[in-house]
C-alpha positions as CSV (number, residue, x, y, z in Angstrom):
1,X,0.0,0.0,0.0
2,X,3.0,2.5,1.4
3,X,4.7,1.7,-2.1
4,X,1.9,2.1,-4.4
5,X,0.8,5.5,-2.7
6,X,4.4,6.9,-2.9
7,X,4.5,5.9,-6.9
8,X,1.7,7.8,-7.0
9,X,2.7,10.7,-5.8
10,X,5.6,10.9,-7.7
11,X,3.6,10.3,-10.9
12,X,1.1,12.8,-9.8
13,X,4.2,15.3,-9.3
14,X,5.1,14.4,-12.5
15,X,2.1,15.3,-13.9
16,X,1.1,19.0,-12.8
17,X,4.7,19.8,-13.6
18,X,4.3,18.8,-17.2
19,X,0.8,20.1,-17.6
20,X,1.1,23.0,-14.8
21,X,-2.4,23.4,-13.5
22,X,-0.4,25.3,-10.5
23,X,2.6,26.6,-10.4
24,X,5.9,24.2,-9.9
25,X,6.6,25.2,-6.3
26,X,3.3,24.3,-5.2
27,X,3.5,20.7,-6.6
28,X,6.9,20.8,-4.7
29,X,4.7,20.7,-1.4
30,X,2.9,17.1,-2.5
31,X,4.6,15.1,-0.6
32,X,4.2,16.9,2.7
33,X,0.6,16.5,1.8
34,X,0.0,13.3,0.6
35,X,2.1,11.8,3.5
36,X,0.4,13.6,6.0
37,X,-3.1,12.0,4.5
38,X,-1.6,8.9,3.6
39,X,1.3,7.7,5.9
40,X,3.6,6.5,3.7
41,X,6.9,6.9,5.5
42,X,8.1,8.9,8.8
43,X,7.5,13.0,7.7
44,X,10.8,13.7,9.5
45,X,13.0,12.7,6.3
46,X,10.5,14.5,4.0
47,X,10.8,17.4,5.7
48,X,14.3,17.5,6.2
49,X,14.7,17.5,2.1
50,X,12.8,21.4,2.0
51,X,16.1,22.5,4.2
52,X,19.0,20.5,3.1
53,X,22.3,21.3,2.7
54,X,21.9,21.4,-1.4
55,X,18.9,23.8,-0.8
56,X,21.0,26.2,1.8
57,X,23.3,26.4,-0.8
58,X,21.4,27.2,-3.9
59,X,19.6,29.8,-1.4
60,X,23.0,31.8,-1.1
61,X,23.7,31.6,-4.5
62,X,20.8,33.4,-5.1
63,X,21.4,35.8,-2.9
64,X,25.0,36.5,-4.2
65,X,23.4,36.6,-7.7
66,X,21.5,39.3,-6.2
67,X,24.1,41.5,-5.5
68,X,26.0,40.9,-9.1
69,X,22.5,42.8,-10.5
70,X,22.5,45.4,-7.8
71,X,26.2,46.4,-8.9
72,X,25.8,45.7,-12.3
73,X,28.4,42.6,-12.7
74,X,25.6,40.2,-14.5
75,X,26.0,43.2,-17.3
76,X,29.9,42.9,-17.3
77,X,30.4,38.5,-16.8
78,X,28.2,38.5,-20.2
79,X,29.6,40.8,-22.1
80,X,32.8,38.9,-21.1
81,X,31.9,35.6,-22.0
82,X,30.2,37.0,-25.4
83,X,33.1,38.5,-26.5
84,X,35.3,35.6,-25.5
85,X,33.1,32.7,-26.9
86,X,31.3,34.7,-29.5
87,X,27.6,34.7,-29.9
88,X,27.0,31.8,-32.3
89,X,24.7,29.4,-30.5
90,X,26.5,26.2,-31.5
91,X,30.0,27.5,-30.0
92,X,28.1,28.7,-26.8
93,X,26.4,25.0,-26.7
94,X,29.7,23.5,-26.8
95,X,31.4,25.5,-24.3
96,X,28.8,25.8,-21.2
97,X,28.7,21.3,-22.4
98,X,32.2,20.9,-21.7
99,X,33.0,23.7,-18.9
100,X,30.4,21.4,-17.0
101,X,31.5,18.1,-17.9
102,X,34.6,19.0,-16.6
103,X,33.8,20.6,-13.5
104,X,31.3,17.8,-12.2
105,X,34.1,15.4,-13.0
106,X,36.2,15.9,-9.8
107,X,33.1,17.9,-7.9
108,X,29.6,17.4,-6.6
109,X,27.2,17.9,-9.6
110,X,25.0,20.1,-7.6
111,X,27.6,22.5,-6.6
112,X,28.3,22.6,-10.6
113,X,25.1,23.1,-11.9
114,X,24.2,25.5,-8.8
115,X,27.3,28.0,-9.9
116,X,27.0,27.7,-13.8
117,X,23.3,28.2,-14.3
118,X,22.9,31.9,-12.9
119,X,26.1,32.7,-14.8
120,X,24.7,31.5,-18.0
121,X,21.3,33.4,-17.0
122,X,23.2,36.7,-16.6
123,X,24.6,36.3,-20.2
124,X,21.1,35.2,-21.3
125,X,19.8,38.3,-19.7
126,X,22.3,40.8,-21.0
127,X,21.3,39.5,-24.9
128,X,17.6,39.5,-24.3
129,X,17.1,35.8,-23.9
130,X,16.3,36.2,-20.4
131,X,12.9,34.6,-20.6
132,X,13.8,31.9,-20.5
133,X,10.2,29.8,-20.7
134,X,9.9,31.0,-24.2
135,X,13.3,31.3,-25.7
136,X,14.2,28.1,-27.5
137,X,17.8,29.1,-27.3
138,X,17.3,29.8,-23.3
139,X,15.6,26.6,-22.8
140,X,18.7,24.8,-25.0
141,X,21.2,26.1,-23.1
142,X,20.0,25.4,-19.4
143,X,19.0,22.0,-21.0
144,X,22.8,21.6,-22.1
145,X,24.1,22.3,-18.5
146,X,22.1,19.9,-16.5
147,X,22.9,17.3,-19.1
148,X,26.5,18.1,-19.0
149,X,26.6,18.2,-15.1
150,X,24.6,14.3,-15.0
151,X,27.3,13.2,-18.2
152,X,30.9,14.4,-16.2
153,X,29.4,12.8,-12.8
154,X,30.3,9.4,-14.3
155,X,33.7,10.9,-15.3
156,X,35.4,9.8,-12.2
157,X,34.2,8.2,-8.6
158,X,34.7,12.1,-7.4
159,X,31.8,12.8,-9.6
160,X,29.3,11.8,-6.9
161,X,28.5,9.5,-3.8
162,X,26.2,7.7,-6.7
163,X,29.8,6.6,-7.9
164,X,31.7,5.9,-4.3
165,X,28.4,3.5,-3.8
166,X,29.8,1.6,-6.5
167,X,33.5,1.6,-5.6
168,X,32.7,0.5,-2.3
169,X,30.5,-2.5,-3.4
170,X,33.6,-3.6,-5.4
171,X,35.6,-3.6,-3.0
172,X,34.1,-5.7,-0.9
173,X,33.4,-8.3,-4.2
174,X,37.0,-7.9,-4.7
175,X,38.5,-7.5,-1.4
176,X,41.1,-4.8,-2.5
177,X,41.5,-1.2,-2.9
178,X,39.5,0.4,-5.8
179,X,42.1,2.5,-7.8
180,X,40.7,5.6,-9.3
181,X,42.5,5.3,-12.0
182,X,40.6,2.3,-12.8
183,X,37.5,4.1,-12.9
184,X,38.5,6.8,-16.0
185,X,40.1,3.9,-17.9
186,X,37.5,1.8,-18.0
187,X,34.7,4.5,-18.4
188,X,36.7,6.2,-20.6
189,X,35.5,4.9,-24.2
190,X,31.7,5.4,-22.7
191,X,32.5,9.1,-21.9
192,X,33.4,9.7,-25.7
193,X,30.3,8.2,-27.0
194,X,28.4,10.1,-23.9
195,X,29.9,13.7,-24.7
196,X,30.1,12.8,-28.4
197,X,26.5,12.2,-29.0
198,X,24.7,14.4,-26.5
199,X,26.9,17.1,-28.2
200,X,25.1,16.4,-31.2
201,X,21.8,15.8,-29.6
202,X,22.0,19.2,-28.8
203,X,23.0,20.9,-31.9
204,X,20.8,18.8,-34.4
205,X,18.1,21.8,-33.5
206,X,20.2,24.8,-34.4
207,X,21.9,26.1,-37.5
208,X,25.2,27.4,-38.4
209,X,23.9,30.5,-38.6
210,X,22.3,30.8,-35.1
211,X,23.0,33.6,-32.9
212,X,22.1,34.8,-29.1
213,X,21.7,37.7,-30.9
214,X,23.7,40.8,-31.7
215,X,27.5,40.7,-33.3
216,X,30.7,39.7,-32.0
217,X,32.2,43.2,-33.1
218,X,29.0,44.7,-31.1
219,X,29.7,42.9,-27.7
220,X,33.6,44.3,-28.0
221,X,32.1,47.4,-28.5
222,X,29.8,47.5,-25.6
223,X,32.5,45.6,-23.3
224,X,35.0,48.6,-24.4
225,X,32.2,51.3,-23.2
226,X,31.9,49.6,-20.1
227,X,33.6,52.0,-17.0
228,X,35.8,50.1,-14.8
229,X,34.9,48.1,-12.1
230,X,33.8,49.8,-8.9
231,X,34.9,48.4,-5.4
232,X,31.2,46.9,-4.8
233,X,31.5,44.8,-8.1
234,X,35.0,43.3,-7.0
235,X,33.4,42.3,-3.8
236,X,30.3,40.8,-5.2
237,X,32.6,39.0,-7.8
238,X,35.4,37.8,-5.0
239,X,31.9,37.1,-2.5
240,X,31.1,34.6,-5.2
241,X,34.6,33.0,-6.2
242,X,35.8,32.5,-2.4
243,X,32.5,30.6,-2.1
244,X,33.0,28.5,-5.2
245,X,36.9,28.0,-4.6
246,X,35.8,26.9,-1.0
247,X,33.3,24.5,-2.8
248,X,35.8,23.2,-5.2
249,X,38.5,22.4,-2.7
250,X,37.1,20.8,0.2
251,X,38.8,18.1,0.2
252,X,41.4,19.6,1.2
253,X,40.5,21.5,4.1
254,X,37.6,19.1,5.1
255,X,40.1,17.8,8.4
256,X,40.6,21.6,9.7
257,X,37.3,22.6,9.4
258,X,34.8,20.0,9.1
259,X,31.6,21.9,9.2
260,X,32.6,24.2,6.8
261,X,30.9,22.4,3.5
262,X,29.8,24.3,0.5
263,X,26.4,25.2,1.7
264,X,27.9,26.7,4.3
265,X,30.4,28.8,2.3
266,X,27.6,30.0,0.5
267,X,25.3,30.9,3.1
268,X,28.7,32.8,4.8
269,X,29.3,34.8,1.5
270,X,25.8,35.7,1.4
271,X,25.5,37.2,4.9
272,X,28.7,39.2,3.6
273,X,26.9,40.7,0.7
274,X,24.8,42.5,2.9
275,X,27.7,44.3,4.4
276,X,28.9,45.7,1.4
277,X,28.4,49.5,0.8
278,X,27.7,51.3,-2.0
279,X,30.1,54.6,-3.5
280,X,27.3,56.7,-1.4
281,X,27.5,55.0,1.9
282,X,24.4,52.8,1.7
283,X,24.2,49.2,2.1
284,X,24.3,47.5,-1.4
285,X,21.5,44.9,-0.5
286,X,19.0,45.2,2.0
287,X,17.0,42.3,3.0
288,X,13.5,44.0,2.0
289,X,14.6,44.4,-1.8
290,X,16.7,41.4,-2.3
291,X,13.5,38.7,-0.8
292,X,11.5,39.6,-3.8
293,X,14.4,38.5,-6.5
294,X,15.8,35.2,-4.6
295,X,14.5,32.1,-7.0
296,X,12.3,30.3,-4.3
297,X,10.8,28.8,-7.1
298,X,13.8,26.7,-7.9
299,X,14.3,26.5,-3.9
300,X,10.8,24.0,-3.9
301,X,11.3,22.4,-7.0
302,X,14.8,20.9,-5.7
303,X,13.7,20.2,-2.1
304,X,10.2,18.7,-3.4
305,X,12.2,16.6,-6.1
306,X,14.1,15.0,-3.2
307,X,11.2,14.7,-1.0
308,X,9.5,12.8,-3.8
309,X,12.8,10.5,-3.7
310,X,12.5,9.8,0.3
311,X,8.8,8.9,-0.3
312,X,9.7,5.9,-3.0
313,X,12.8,4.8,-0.6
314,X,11.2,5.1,2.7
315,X,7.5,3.2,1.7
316,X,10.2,0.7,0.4
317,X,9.0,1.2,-3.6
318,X,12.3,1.6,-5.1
319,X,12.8,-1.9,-3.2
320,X,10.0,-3.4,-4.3
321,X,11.0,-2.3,-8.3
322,X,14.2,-3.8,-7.6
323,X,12.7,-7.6,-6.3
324,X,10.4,-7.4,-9.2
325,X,13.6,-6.6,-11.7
326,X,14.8,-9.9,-10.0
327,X,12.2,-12.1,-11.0
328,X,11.8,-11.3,-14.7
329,X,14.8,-14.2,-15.5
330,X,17.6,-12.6,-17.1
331,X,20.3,-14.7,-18.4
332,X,22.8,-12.2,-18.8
333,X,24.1,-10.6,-22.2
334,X,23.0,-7.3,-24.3
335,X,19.1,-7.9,-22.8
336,X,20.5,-8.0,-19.1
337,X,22.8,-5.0,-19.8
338,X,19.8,-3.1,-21.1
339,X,18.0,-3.4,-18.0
340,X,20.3,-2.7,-15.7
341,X,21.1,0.6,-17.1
342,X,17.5,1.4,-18.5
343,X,16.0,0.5,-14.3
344,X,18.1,2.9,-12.8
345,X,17.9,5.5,-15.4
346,X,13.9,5.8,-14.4
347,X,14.3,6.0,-10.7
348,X,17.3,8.3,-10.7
349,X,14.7,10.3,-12.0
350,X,12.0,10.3,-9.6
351,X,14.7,9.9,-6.9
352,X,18.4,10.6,-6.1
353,X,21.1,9.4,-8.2
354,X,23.0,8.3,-4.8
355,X,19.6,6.8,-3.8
356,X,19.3,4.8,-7.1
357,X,22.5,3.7,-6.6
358,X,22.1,1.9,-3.2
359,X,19.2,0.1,-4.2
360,X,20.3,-1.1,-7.6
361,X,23.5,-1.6,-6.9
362,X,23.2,-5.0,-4.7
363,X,20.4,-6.2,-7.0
364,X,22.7,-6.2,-10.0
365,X,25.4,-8.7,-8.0
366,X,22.5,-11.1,-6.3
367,X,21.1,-11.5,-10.1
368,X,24.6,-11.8,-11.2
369,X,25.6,-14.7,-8.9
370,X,22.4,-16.7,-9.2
371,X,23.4,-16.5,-13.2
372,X,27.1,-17.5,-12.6
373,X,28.6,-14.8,-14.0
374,X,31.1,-11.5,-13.3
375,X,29.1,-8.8,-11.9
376,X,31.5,-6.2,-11.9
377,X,30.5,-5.6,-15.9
378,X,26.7,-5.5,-14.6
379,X,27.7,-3.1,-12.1
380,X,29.3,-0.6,-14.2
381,X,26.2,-0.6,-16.5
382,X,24.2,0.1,-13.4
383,X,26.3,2.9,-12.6
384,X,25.9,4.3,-15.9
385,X,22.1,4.4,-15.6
386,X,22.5,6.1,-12.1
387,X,24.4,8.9,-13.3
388,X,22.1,9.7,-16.3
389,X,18.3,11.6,-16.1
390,X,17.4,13.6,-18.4
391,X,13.4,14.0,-17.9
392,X,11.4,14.8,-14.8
393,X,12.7,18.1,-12.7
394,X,14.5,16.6,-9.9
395,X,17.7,17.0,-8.0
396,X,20.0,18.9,-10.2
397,X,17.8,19.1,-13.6
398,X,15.2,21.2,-11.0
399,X,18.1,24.2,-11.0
400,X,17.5,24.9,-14.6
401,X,13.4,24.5,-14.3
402,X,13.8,27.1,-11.1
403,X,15.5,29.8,-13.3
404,X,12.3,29.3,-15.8
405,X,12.6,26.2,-18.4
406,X,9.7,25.0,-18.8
407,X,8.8,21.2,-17.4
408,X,7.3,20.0,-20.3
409,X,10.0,21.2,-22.2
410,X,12.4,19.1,-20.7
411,X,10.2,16.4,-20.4
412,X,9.5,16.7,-24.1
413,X,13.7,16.8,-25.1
414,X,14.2,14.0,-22.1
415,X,12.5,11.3,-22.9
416,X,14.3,11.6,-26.9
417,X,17.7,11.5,-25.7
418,X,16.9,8.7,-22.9
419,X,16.1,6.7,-25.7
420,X,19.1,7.6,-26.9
421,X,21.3,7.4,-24.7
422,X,19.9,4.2,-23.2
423,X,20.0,2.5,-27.2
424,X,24.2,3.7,-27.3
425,X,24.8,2.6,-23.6
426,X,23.4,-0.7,-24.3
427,X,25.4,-1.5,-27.2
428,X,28.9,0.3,-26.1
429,X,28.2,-1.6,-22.8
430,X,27.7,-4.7,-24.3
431,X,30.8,-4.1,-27.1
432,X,33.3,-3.2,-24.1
433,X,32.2,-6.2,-22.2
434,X,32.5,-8.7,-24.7
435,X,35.2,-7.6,-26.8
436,X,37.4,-5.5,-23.9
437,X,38.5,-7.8,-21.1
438,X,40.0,-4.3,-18.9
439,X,36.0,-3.6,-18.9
440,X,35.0,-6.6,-16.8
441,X,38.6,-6.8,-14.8
């Protein structure tokens, strides 16, 4: 019953952010509702999603965002980028693509996707894109980070806890250190065909000729007319990179300061912002002006996303999809490999990747040892799946959605390159483990 009503839910979710008979933040507030009504799992991990640590820090990035428009930086960081990258749209697809890939590679994809997106809105903004609901080339470019972000997660086992659930389970199979290294040489020859065809994906809809709008000589002429940088810009700008720097490098201060994670830098930086003065002596932000233009949308979205997750794993549904996986009667090969990437591409989806991960995961090796075979090569296609949603607003893909791409939008672009994605997965997957020994070593 507890597993049926939290499907349910999630597919109701689903639903009024597609069609949008309210607005997305108040479907955000379903689960609270629906498991107040119908007990489904305790309310204290539901709750706890609509203040977690990924929601503190999207709420000070926000606020630092804030001050870049009080002091005028959005303006500047897009006519920089515009006059660096040009204003054709396939160049700027590529770029924002690849910058994200990278980043998520060695750092937590929501921390990525949380610092990119507003940055990529500024520019938007700046070239009259910033409606973002009903600018294709808008829409295209969020669309492009969030897939990039999901894409360089798999990169390396730094790319996520989805991927250290993995490492850890093979190390216990194996009973020896997992070496990183491992990890990028086997994945390697999936990441090209990952990068390679999402890449394309993403241009087939635009032309050569497409442009944000505006010339590349006009954007050096407008940067040129720009007056210099006033001390209320460099602090909103260094407000920002000390937060992302802190976020970048944890790992290495993470034993001096242990509480100091990247929510937290955020949330610091922000409270700084509202110290900062303008030239005549008045506070740059006040709290009265700067509540109305923080994105709570995007706020919900995110912590209802992740409240929809805890309802399928706490009412033990994404169990009960796994024990029913494990009675179909797979015996192994391209069919099995399908499955086991396809199965965890859905639920990452409606719940978190990390989430996905921890139920699939052990599934994957019981099937594999009542079939005889390896399951590390099982496990890596499972791992795969995890690390790749492209449809429903959730976790990171409900940044983009905050900022103003439309639902259906993404539902309508997701489900094409799922199919995709899930069709060249399949194939490289079964490819590297026939043909490749490394893959299954």
């Amino acid at each position: 019953m507890e597993s049926r009503a939290a499907i349910g839910t999630v597919l109701w979710m689903a639903y009024w952010w597609v069609t949008r008979p309210v607005d997305y933040a108040i479907t955000a507030f379903l689960p609270m509702a629906v498991n107040a009504l119908l007990p489904m799992t305790g309310m204290e991990p539901v709750i706890a999603n609509y203040a977690s640590e990924t929601v503190l820090l999207l709420f000070g990035a926000s606020i630092i965002t804030v001050s870049w428009e009080e002091t005028g930086l959005d303006k500047r960081i897009a006519a920089v980028f515009l006059r660096v990258i040009g204003d054709n749209v396939r160049y700027q697809l590529v770029f924002w693509f690849m910058l994200s890939v990278l980043l998520s590679a060695v750092l937590p994809n929501s921390v990525v996707c949380a610092t990119i997106t507003p940055i990529a809105v500024a520019m938007l903004k700046y070239v009259g894109q910033g409606d973002i609901e009903h600018s294709k080339v808008g829409s295209l470019l969020l669309l492009t980070i969030a897939y990039a972000v999901g894409v360089g997660g798999l990169a390396t086992p730094l790319g996520g806890a989805m991927n250290l659930v993995t490492v850890d389970y093979i190390q216990q199979l194996t009973g020896e250190e997992y070496m990183y290294v491992n990890w990028i040489v086997r994945f390697l020859p999936i990441m090209v065909v990952l990068i390679v065809s999402n890449v394309i994906f993403l241009l087939v809809g635009t032309k050569r000729e497409d442009t944000l709008g505006g010339s590349s000589e006009f954007f050096e002429k407008e940067y040129k007319k720009m007056p210099k940088m006033t001390t209320a810009e460099w602090l909103s700008l260094i407000l920002f990179l000390v937060a992302m720097t802190l976020s970048f490098t944890r790992q290495f201060y993470k034993d001096i300061l242990p509480g100091l994670k990247p929510a937290y830098s955020f949330i610091i930086c922000a409270i700084l912002c509202f110290l900062v003065n303008k030239k005549d002596g008045n506070r740059l932000m006040v709290w009265k002006s700067v509540q109305g233009r923080i994105i709570w949308e995007m706020l919900f979205i995110f912590a209802g996303g992740m409240a929809a997750g805890s309802l399928i794993t706490g009412a033990g549904a994404a169990n009960a999809i796994g024990e029913y996986v494990s009675q179909i009667g797979l015996s192994g090969g391209i069919v099995a490999i399908c499955i086991f990437i396809a199965v965890p591409m859905l639920m990452a989806n409606v719940t978190s990747n990390t989430g996905a991960a921890s139920v699939v995961v052990p599934i994957v090796i019981s099937i594999a040892g009542g079939l005889g075979q390896d399951p590390i090569p099982y496990i890596y296609a499972a791992t795969i799946g995890v690390n790749l949603a492209y449809m429903i607003p959730t976790s990171i893909r409900a940044i983009p959605v905050g900022y103003g791409l439309s639902a259906q939008y993404m539902l309508k672009v997701g489900w094409k390159i799922t199919l995709m994605t899930l069709v060249l997965m399949t194939i490289t997957g079964y490819l590297l483990m026939t043909y490749w020994p490394t893959f299954s070593s």
